[in-house]
C-alpha positions in Angstrom: 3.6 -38.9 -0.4 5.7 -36.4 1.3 6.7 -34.5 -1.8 3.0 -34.6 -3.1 2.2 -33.1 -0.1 4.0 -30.2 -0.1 3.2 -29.3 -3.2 0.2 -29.1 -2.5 1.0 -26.3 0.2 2.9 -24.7 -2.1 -0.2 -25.0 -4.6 -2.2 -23.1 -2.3 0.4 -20.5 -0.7 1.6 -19.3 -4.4 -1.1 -20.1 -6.8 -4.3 -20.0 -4.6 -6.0 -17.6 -3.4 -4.5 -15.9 0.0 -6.0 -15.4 3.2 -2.8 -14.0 5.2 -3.4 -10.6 7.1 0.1 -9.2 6.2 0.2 -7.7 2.4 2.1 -5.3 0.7 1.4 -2.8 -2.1 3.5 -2.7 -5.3 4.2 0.0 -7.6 4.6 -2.2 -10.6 5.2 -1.1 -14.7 6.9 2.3 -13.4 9.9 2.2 -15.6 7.8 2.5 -18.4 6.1 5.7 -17.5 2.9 4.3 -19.4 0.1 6.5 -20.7 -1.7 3.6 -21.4 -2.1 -0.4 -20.1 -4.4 -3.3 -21.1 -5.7 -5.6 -18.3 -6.5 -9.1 -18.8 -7.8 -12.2 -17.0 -5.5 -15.4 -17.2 -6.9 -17.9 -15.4 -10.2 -19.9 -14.7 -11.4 -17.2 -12.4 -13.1 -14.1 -13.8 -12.0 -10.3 -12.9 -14.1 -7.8 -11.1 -13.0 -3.9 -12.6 -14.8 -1.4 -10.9 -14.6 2.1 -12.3 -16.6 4.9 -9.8 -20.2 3.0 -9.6 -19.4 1.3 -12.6 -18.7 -2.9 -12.6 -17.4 -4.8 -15.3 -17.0 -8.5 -15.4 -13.5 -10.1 -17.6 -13.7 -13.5 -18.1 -10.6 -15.4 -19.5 -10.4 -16.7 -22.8 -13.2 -14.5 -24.1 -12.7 -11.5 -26.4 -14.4 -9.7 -23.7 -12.2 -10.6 -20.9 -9.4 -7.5 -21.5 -9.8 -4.2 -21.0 -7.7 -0.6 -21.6 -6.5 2.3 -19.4 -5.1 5.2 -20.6 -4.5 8.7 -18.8 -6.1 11.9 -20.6 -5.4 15.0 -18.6 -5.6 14.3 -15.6 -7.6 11.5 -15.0 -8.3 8.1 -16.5 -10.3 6.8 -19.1 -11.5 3.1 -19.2 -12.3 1.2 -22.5 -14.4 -1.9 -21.4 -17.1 -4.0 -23.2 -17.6 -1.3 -25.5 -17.8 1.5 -22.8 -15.8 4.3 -22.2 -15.9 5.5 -18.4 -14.5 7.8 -16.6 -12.8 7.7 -13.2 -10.3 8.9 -10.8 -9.3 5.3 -9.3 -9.9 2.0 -11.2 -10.4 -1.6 -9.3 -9.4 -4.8 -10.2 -10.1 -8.0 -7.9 -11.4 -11.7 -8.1 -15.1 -11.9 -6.7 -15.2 -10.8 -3.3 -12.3 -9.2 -3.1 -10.0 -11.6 -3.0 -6.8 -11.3 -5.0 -6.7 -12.6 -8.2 -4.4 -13.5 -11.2 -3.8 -11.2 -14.0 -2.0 -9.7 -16.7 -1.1 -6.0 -17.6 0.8 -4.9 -20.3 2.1 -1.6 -21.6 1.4 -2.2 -25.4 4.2 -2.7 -27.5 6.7 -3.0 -24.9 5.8 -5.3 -21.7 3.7 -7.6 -20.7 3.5 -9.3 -17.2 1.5 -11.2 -14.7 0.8 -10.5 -11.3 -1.6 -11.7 -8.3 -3.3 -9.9 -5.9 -6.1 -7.0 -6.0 -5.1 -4.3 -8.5 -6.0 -0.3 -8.2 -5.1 2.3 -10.5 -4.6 5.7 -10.6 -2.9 8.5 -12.7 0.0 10.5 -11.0 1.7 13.4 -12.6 0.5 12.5 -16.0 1.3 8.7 -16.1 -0.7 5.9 -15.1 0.6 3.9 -11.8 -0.7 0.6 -11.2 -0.4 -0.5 -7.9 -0.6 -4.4 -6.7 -1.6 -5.3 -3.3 -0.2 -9.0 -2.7 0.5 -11.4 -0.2 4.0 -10.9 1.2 5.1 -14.6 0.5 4.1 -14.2 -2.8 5.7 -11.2 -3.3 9.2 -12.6 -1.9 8.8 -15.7 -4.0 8.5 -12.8 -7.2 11.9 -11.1 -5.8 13.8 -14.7 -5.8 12.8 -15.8 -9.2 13.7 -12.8 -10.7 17.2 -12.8 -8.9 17.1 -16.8 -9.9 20.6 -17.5 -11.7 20.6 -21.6 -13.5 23.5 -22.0 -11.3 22.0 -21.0 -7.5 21.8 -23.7 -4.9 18.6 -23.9 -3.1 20.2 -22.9 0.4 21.6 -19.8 -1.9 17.8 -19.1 -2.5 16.6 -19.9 1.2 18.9 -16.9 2.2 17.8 -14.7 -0.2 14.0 -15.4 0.6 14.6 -13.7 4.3 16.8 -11.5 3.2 13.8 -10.5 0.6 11.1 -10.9 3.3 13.2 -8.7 6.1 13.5 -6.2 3.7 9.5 -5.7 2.7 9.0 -6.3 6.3 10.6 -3.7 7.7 11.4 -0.9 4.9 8.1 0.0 3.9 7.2 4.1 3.1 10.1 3.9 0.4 7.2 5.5 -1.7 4.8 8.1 -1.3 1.7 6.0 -3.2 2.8 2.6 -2.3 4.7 0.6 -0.1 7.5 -0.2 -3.0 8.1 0.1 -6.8 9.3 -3.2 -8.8 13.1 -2.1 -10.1 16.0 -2.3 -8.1 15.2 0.6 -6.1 13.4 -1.5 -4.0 13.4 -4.7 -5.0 13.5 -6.0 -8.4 10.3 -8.4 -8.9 8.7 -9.9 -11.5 6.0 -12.9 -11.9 5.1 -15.2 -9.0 6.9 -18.3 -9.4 5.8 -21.8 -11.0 4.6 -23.6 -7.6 7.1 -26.3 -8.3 9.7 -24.2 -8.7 13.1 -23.8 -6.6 12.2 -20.3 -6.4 8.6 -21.5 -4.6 10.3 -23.9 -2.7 12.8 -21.5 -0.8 10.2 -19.3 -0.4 8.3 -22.1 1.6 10.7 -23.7 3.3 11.9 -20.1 5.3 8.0 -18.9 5.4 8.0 -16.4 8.3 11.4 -16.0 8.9 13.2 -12.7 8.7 16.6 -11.2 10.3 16.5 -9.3 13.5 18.5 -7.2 15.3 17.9 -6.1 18.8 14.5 -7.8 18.2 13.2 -5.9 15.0 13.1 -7.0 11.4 15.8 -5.2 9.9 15.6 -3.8 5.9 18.6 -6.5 4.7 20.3 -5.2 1.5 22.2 -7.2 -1.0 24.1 -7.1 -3.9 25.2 -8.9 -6.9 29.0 -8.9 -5.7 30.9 -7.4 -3.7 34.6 -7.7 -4.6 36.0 -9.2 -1.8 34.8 -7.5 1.7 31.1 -6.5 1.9 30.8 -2.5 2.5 29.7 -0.7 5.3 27.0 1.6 4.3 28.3 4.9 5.1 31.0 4.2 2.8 28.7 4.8 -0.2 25.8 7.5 1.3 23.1 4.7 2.2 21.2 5.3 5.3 21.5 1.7 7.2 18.6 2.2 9.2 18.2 0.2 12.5 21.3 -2.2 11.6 25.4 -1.1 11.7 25.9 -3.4 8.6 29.8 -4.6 8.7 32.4 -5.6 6.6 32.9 -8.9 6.0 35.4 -10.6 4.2 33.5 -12.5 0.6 35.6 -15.3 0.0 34.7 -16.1 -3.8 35.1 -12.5 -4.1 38.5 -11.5 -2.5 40.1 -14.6 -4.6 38.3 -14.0 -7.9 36.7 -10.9 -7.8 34.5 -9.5 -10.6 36.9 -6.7 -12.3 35.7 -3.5 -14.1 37.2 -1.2 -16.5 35.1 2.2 -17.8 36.1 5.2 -19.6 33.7 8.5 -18.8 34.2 11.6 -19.3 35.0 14.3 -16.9 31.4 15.8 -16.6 30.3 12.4 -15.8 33.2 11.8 -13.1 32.1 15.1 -11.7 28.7 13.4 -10.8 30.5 10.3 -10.1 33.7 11.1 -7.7 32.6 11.5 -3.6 28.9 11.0 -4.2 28.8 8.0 -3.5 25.8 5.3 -4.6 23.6 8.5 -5.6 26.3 9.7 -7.9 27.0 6.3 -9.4 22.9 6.1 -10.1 22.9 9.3 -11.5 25.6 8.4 -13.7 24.0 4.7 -14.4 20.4 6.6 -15.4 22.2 9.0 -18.2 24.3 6.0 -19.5 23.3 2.9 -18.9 22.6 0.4 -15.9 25.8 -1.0 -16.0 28.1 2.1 -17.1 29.9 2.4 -13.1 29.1 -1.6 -11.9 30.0 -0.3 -8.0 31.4 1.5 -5.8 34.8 -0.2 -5.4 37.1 1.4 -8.2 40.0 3.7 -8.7 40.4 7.0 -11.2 42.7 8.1 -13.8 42.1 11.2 -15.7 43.8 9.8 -19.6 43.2 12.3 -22.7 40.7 14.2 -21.5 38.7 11.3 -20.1 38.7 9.6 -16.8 39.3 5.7 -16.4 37.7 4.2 -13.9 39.0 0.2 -12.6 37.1 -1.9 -10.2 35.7 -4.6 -8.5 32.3 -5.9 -7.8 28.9 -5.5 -9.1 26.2 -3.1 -7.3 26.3 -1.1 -3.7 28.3 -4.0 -2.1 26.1 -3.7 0.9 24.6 -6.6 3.1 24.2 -10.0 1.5 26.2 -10.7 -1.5 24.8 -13.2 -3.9 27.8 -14.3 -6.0 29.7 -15.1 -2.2 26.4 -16.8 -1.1 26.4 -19.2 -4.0 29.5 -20.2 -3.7 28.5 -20.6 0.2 25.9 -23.1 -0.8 27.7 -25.1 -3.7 30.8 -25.6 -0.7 28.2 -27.1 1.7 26.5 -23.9 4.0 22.6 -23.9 5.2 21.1 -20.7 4.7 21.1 -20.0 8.0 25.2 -20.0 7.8 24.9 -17.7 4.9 23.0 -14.5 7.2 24.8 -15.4 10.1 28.1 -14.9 7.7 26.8 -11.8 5.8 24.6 -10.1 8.7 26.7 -10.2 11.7 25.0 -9.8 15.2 21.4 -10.7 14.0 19.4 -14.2 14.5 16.5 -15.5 12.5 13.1 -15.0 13.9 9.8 -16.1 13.4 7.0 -13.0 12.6 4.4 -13.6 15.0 1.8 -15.7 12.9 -1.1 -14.5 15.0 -0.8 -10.9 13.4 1.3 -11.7 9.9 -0.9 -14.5 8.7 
């Protein structure tokens, strides 16, 4: 009964319509730079698109029930029912306003499903859809797309606050919208199953988020750290409100995750005392995963530089390969932040003006 019981809850919080207060807005698809994006209901519940004075209704399941975007000049163009309408901002909503389920997709490359209310514009040539959603649902997106088949569920508890202190308190990362959907922010795909592990972390730590002198503070993490966590003037990132420190990973410093590239000297010149900026720089003209962190040494060989070292991503705040093995040895996830995020507590937002 218990069980059946809360998921229900989770039924409601993460498939069901919302009524918190607190929201956030998503740039979503921007990777892509799309030109063009179809819209389509998914569920039992129909979408409201509103174009200028213009309403459309998209039912699921119905050859009606899609519709296209594209961007010509400098404003956008929607293709719906057989219409073509013009329009600087386009709408998308269940009936009343309240946030609904659907799918966008940039044709021939992605396709993926969101909830919440959607509005679209075109921005420097591109279309930018933009997602308003509940916060929860939005941190139970981040933790199944940083879901590994091997994470305990205290692993995920920690990085569901770490998740929710972030969009919390480091909003304005965006001129449009509150945050975009790559790692830039935070990397987030679809909302969860209901029943999933990913749901269920997200549940069981609703509200809480980690504080320091009383605020929310934006927590950072990485994928792993190489054996002591970085302080974040070592690699050019502003730390905000919170000192982060370095703390000693103990999967890590035993068995670290060890690198070796070869770039050439142009590319070192971008890479070499620029810290995180340089090594995403470097990352955009050769890959995600051409300089894995921070935490390596350099050795010019034939005309090229070799790079060695340790760790996977800024090395900053919480890292995920320590707090895994933090879980599978026993640790709540409240162990996990106090370990990671030194100085800080866990606090409760205030549910009379967050939900």
């Amino acid at each position: 009964m218990r069980d059946r019981a809360l998921l229900s809850i989770l039924l409601f919080l993460l498939a069901g319509p919302c009524a918190f207060a607190q929201q956030i807005q998503v740039g979503v698809l921007g990777l892509f730079h799309p030109r063009e994006i179809t819209l389509r209901a998914t569920t039992g519940e129909a979408l409201v698109v509103t174009a200028d004075d213009n309403v459309f209704l998209l039912e699921p399941g119905v050859h009606s029930g899609s519709a296209r975007i594209e961007v010509r000049e400098s404003g956008l163009v929607l293709d719906c029912q057989g219409r073509l309408i013009r329009a600087a901002e386009i709408h998308a909503s269940a009936r009343d306003h309240r946030a609904g389920a659907f799918l966008l997709a940039v044709p021939g490359r992605i396709s993926r499903q969101y909830r919440g209310t959607l509005n679209v514009r075109a921005i420097d040539g591109e279309i930018a859809p933009m997602v308003t959603m509940d916060l929860e649902t939005a941190v139970a997106s981040v933790v199944a797309a940083e879901l590994t088949k091997d994470t305990r569920l205290e692993a995920l508890k920690a990085q569901a606050v770490v998740t929710r202190s972030y969009f919390v308190a480091g909003k304005g990362r965006h001129r449009h919208f509150d945050f975009c959907d790559a790692t830039h922010c935070q990397f987030l795909r679809e909302p969860p199953r209901p029943d999933s592990t990913a749901a269920w972390a997200t549940l069981t730590t609703r509200s809480l988020v980690i504080t320091y002198e009383d605020k929310p503070i934006a927590a950072m993490f990485t994928r792993s750290c190489g054996g002591h966590t970085r302080v974040s003037v070592d690699v050019g990132v502003a730390s905000g409100s919170y000192p982060y420190y370095s703390v000693v990973c103990d999967l890590c410093y035993k068995s670290p995750v060890r690198w070796t590239r070869r770039i050439s000297g142009q590319e070192a010149a971008l890479l070499m005392g620029k810290g995180e900026a340089g090594r995403l720089r470097v990352d955009r003209h050769l890959g995600w995963d051409a300089v894995p962190s921070n935490n390596f040494t350099a050795r010019e060989e034939q005309g090229t530089v070799i790079l060695e070292g340790a760790g996977q991503g800024h090395g900053i705040g919480l890292c995920q390969r320590g707090a895994r093995a933090m879980a599978e040895g026993g640790a709540t996830f409240r162990e996990i932040i106090s370990h990671y995020f030194p100085n800080t507590h866990l606090s409760s937002l205030d549910t009379s003006t967050a939900f």
